[in-house]
C-alpha positions, 0 to 999 in steps of 0.5 A: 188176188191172183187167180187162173182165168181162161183166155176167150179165144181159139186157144182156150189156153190159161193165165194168170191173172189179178182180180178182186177178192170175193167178199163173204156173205153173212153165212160164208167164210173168206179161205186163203187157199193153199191148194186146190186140185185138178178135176175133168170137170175144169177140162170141160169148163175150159172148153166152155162145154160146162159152164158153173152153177148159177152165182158160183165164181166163173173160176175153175175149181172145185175144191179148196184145202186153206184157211180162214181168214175171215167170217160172216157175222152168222159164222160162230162154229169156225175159228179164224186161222183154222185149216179146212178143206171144202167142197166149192161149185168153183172159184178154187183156182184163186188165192181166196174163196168164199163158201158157206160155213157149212161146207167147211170139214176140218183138215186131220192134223196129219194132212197137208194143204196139198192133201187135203186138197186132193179129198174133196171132190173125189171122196164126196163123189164116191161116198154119194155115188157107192152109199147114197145113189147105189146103196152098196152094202158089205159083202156085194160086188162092185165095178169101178171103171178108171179106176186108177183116177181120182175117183176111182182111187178114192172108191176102192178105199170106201168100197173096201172099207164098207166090206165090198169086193172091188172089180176096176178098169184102168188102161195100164198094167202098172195103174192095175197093180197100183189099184190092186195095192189100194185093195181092189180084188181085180183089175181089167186092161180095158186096152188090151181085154174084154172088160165085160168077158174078163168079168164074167170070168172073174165073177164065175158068171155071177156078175156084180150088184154096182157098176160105179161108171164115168165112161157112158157110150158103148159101155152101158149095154156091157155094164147092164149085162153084168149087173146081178138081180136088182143091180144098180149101175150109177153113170157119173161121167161121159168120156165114152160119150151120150148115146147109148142103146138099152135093152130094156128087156134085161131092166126089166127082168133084171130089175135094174136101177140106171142111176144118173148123178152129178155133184156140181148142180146140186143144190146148197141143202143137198151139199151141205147135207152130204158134207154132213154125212161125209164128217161123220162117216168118212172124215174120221177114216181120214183122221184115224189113217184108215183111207187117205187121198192118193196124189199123182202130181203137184203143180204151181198154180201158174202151171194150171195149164200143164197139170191139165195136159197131165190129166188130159193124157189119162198120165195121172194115177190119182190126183193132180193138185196145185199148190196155190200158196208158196209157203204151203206147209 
């Protein structure tokens, strides 16, 4: 099969390649992938800094959208020749993945390949981030920042279909006005304002019960000073950097809750519980047109490194996919 490696050089650049196929398992299913999509997190595994799970494929990617070609001999609840889109802890850039059956949601019949691809990553990430880990409910507050990423589009819908108000940071005017056409209250240019001043302002001072925050660094002292009695601040991402300092004081009389969470290294029990969750409280959002996957851009596979410059220049409201198949439909 063909399949998007990285070159162990200086260049760090990408190529396509020929390798074997994986094999499934007696609990796995083969997908002949049509799409899969770009995440910050192959950025990293390119660079070498986030290597994948123990015995997950060496292959970026992390989700897949395609359909099965063949099945263990415990798989009894797909069909061959269904279309399903899943979570993957790699192995996405590549015409065939194995996953275990139990990863696998179906795709709505109005989705494409290249749409559905754009889902799961990004909307499991929110849903586990929002409801699992914050504990947000109807009628709170939420900060999102990027909101104009993938994520962050996929939060806004979730958060506004759970009855929350939706503050989020993005680093354009027209990302805002787009963010703001998704259903969030307000937006802030964190190039241009005070994130921290303009929603003091907004919020008439109050503040917000969940911060969802991919940026970390400097940022954290500002996010704890603007979360409300027993706010909850969830840190899913580093662009900001590692080190921060807390004043632990305003945790405490706060009574804070600082969340770290990532999807990746969860174990299998812990995925395959959230895809469960997801299938019965989300995908019928998908189904019914309620929510959907935002795309920025559309690549061939072979241009996996340009759909990488893309994402890298923050150039992307939404999601990057790459088309895998050429007769994706």
């Amino acid at each position: 099969m063909k399949a998007i490696l990285v070159k162990v050089d200086a260049s760090r650049s990408l190529y396509l390649a020929d390798m074997p196929a994986p094999q499934p398992g007696p609990d796995a299913v083969l997908i002949k992938v049509h799409a899969t999509a770009v995440n910050r997190a192959d950025l990293l595994q390119r660079r070498g800094l986030y290597p994948p799970p123990p015995g997950e494929s060496e292959v970026m990617g992390l989700e897949a959208a395609g359909v099965v070609v063949a099945k263990g001999a415990n798989v009894n609840d797909w069909q061959i020749g269904a279309r399903v889109m899943c979570l993957l802890g790699g192995g996405g850039y590549a015409e065939y993945v194995s996953v275990n059956h139990n990863m696998l949601l179906g795709i709505p019949e109005h989705l494409s390949f290249e749409q559905a691809a754009a889902i799961p990553e990004v909307f499991y990430t929110a849903f586990a981030n929002l409801f699992l880990e914050g504990d947000l409910k109807a009628g709170e507050s939420l900060l999102i920042h990027a909101g104009a990423s993938g994520v962050g589009t996929a939060a806004i819908q979730l958060a506004r279909q759970a009855g929350a108000k939706v503050f989020i940071t993005a680093g354009s005017d027209d990302k805002i006005r787009r963010c703001l056409e998704l259903g969030a209250e307000a937006g802030i240019n964190y190039k241009t304002d005070d994130f921290a001043a303009r929603m003091t302002e907004l919020t008439q001072q109050q503040g917000v019960e969940v911060i969802l925050d991919c940026v970390g660094g400097e940022y954290l002292h500002k996010n704890l000073s603007l979360l409300r009695l027993k706010g909850r601040h969830v840190l899913i991402g580093l662009l900001g950097g590692d080190k921060a300092e807390i004043d632990l004081a305003l945790v405490l009389r706060k009574r804070l809750r600082l969340i770290g969470s990532v999807l990746r290294s969860r174990n299998l029990a812990e995925k395959i519980n959230i895809t469960g969750l997801f299938k019965e409280k989300i995908l019928p959002l998908f189904a019914n047109r309620q929510i959907h996957p935002v795309i920025d851009s559309v690549y061939p596979l072979a241009e996996a490194g340009k759909a990488h410059e893309h994402v890298a220049a923050n150039k992307n409201f939404g999601k990057v996919v790459l088309r895998v198949a050429a007769n994706e439909s």
